[in-house]
PAGUVEX-169259 format. One line per 3 residues: their letters; for each residue x, y, z of N, C-alpha, C. Coordinates in pm, whole numbers, plus 50000, padded with zeros to 5 digits. Example, Ala and Ser with C-alpha at 12.3 -4.5 7.8 and 13.67 -1.06 7.14 Angstrom:
BEGIN
AS> 51319/49431/50780/51230/49550/50780/51320/49670/50780 ~ 51285/49775/50708/51367/49894/50714/51290/50003/50787
This chain:
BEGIN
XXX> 47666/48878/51489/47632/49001/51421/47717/49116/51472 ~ 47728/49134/51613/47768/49252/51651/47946/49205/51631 ~ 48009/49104/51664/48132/49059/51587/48188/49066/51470
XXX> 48065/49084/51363/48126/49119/51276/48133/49259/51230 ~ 48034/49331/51277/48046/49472/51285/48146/49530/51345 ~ 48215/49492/51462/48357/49478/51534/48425/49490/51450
XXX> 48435/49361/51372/48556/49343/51270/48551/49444/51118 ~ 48425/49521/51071/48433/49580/50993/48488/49712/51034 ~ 48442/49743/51180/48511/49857/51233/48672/49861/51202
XXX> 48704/49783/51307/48854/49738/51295/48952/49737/51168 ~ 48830/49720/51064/48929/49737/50932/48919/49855/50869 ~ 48809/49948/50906/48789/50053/50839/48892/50112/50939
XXX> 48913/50107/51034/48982/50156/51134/49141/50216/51075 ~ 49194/50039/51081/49338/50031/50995/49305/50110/50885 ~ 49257/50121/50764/49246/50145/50700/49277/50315/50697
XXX> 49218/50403/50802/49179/50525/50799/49346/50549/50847 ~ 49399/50492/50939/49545/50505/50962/49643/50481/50863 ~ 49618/50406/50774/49708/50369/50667/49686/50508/50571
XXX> 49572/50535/50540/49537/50667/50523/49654/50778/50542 ~ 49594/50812/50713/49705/50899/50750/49841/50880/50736 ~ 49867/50807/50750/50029/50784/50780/50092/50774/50608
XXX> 49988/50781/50523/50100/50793/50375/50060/50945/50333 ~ 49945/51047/50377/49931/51162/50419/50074/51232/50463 ~ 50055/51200/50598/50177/51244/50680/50304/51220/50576
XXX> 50329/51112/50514/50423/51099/50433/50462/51190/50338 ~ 50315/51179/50274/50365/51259/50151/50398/51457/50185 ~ 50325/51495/50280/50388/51613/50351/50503/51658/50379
XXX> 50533/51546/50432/50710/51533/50468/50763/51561/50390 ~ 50709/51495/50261/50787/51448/50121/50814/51620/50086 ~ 50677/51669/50064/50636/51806/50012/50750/51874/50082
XXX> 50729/51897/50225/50790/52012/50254/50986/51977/50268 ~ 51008/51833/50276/51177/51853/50272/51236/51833/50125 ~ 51092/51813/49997/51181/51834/49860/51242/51964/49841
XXX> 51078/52026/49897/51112/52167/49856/51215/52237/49922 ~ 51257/52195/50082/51359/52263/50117/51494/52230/50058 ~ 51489/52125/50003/51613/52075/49925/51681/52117/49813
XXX> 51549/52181/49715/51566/52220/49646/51616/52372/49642 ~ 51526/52447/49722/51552/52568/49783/51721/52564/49829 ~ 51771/52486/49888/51933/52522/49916/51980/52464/49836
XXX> 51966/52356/49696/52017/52359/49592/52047/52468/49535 ~ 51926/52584/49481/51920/52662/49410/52009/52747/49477 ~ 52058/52799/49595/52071/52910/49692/52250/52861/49688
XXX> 52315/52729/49682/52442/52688/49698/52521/52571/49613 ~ 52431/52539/49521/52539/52517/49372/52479/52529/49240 ~ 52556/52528/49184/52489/52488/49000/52447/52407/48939
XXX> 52510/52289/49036/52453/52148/48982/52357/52111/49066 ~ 52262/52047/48986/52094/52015/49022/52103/51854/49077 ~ 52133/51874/49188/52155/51761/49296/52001/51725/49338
XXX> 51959/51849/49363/51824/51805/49456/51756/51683/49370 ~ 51753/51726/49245/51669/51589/49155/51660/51395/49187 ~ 51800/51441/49259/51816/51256/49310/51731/51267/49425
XXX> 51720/51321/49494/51651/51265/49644/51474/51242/49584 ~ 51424/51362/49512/51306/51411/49479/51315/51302/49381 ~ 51372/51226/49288/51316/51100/49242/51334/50963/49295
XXX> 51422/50954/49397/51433/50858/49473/51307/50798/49633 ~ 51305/50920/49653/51184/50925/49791/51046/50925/49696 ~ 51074/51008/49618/50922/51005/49513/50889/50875/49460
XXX> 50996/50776/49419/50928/50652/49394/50893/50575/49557 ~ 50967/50606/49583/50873/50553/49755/50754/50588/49783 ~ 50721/50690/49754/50594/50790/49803/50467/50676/49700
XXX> 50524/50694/49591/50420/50637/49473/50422/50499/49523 ~ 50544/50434/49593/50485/50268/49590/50382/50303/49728 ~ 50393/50388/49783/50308/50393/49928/50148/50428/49922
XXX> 50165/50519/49784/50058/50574/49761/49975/50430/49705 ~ 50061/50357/49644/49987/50243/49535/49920/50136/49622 ~ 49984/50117/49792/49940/50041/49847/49798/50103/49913
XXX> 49800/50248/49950/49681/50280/50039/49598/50372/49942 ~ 49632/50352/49799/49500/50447/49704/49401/50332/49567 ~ 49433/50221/49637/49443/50105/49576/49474/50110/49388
XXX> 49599/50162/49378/49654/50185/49271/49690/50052/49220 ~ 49664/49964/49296/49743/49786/49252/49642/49700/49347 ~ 49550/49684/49342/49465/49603/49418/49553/49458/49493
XXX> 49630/49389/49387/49702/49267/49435/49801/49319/49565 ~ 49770/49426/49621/49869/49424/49745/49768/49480/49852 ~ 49633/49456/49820/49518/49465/49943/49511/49335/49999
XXX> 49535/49396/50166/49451/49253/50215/49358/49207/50196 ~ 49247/49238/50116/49132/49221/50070/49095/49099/50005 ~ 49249/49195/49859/49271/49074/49784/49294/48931/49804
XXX> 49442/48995/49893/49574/48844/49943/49406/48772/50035 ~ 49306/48827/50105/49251/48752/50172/49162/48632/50016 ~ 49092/48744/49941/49016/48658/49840/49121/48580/49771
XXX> 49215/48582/49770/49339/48452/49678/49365/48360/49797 ~ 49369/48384/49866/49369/48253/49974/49246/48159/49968 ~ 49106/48198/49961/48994/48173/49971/49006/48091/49831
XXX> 49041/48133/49728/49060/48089/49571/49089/47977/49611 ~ 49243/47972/49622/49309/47881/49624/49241/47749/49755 ~ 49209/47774/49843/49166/47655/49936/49048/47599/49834
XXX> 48944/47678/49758/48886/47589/49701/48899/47546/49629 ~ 48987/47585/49569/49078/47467/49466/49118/47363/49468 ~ 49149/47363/49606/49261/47245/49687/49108/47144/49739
XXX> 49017/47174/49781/48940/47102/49839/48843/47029/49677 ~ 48786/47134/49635/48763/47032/49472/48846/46960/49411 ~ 48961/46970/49392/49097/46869/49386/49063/46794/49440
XXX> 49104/46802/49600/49071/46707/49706/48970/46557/49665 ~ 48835/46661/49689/48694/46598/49660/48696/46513/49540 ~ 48740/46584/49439/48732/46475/49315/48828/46367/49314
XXX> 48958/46368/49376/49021/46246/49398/48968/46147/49492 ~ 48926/46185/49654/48850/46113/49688/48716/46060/49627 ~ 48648/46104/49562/48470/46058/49468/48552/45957/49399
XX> 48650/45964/49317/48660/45867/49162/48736/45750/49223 ~ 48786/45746/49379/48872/45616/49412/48805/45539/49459
C-alpha cells in the first residue's frame, strides 16, 4: 500500500517537473522571440526574425504536446497501457494455441 503511494508520488512528481521545465521553456521562448524581433525591427527591413519564431515555436508546440497531453500516444501512461495490450494478446494467442494442441 504505502509502495504504491510511493510510486504515485514519484509520478506526480516527474510529472510536476516536466511541467516546469516546458514552462521555463516556453519563457525563454517568450522573452528571446521578442528580443529578436525587437532588433529585427531596430536593424533591417527584412523580417528575418519570423524564421527562428517559427522554427523554435514548432519545438515549443511539440513540447507543449508532450506535457499538456495534446497527443496522449506519447504518455507514459499510454506507452505503459499498450504494452499491457499487447502482452495480453500474446498470452491469449499463447493460451489458445496451447488449449487446441
Amino acid at each position: 500500500m504505502q509502495e504504491e503511494e510511493d510510486k504515485e508520488y514519484q509520478r506526480a512528481r516527474r510529472k510536476v517537473r516536466q511541467l516546469q521545465h516546458f514552462y521555463r521553456h516556453l519563457i525563454i521562448y517568450g522573452v528571446i522571440i521578442t528580443f529578436l524581433h525587437i532588433i529585427n525591427l531596430i536593424t533591417s527591413s527584412y523580417y528575418w526574425a519570423i524564421w527562428p519564431t517559427l522554427g523554435w515555436g514548432v519545438a515549443v508546440a511539440i513540447h507543449a504536446s508532450q506535457h499538456l497531453d495534446w497527443l496522449p500516444m506519447f504518455d507514459e501512461e499510454w506507452e505503459e497501457r499498450k504494452i499491457q495490450e499487447i502482452m495480453a494478446k500474446r498470452q491469449a494467442r499463447d493460451d489458445k494455441q496451447t488449449g487446441s494442441a
